[in-house]
C-alpha positions in Angstrom: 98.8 -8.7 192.5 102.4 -9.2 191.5 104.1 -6.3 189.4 107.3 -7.4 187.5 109.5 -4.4 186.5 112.8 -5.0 184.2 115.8 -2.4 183.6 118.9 -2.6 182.1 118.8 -2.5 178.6 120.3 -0.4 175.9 122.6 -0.4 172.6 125.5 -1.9 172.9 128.3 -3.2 170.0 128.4 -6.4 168.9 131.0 -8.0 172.0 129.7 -6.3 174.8 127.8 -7.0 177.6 124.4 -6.0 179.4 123.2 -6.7 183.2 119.1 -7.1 183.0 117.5 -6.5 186.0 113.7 -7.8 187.4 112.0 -7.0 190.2 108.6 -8.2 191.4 107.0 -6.6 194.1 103.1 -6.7 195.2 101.5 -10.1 197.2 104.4 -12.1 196.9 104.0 -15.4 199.2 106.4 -17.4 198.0 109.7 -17.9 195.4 108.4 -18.8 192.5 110.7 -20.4 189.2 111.4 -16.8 187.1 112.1 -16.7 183.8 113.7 -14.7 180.9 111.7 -14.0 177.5 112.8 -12.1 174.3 111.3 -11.3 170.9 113.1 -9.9 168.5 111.6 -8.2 165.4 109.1 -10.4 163.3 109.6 -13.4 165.5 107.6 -15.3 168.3 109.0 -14.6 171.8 111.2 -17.1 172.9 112.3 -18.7 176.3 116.1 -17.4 177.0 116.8 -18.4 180.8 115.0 -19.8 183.5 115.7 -20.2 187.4 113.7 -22.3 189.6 112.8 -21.3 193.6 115.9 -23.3 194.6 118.3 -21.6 191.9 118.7 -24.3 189.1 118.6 -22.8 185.4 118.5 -23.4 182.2 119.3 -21.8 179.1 117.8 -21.5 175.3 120.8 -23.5 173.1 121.6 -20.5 171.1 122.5 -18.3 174.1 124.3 -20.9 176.7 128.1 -20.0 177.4 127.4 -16.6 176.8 124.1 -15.8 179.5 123.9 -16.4 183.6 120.7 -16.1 184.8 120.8 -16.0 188.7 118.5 -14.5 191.2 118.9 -12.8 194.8 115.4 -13.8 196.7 115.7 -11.3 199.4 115.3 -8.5 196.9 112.8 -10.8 194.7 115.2 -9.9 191.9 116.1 -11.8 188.2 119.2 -11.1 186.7 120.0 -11.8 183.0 123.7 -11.5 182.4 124.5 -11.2 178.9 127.9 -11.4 177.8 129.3 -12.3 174.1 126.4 -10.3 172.7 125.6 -10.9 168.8 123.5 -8.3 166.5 121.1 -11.6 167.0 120.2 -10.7 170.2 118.9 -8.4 169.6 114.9 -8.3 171.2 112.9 -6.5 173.5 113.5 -8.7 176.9 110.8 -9.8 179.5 110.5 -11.2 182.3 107.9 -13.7 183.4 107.0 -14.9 186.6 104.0 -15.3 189.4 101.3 -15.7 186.7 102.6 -12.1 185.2 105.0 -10.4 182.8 106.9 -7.1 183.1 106.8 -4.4 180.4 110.0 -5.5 178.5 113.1 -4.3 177.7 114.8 -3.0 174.7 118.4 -4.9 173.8 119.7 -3.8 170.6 123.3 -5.1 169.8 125.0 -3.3 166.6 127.4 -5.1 164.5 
């Protein structure tokens, strides 16, 4: 079993910037393409960021310029870094991976 676990979210004004965090842990036998997820209030949950095993990404059009994803394999760790942020970001964020998705965490960006 493969427990994802995100961190780093908060409020933060319109302009700022956040650092998500994910780390999976449990039977891990190999890197495995990790992705970002968000769902903001009354919508579907979207695709955001994604990073493959050998570290290519891509990004959702209405968040490119202003999000690096990037990932550090000896810790088995997803980054989100958000920068530029917009009251439209605001979401709860996941992260998926191995099969399996973390709790979420809550981005709120005030204007």
């Amino acid at each position: 079993q493969v427990q994802l676990v995100e961190s780093g979210g908060g409020l933060v004004q319109a302009g700022g910037s956040l650092r998500l965090s994910c780390v999976a842990s449990g039977s891990i036998l190999s890197i495995s393409a990790m992705r970002w997820y968000r769902q903001g209030p009354g919508n579907q949950r979207e695709l955001v960021a994604a990073i493959t095993a050998g570290g290519s990404t891509s990004y959702a059009n209405s968040v490119k310029g202003r999000f690096t994803i990037s990932r550090d394999n000896a810790k088995n760790t997803v980054y989100l870094q958000m920068n530029s942020l917009k009251p439209e970001d605001t979401a709860v964020y996941y992260c998926n991976s191995y099969g399996k998705w973390g709790q979420g965490t809550q981005v709120t960006v005030s204007s």
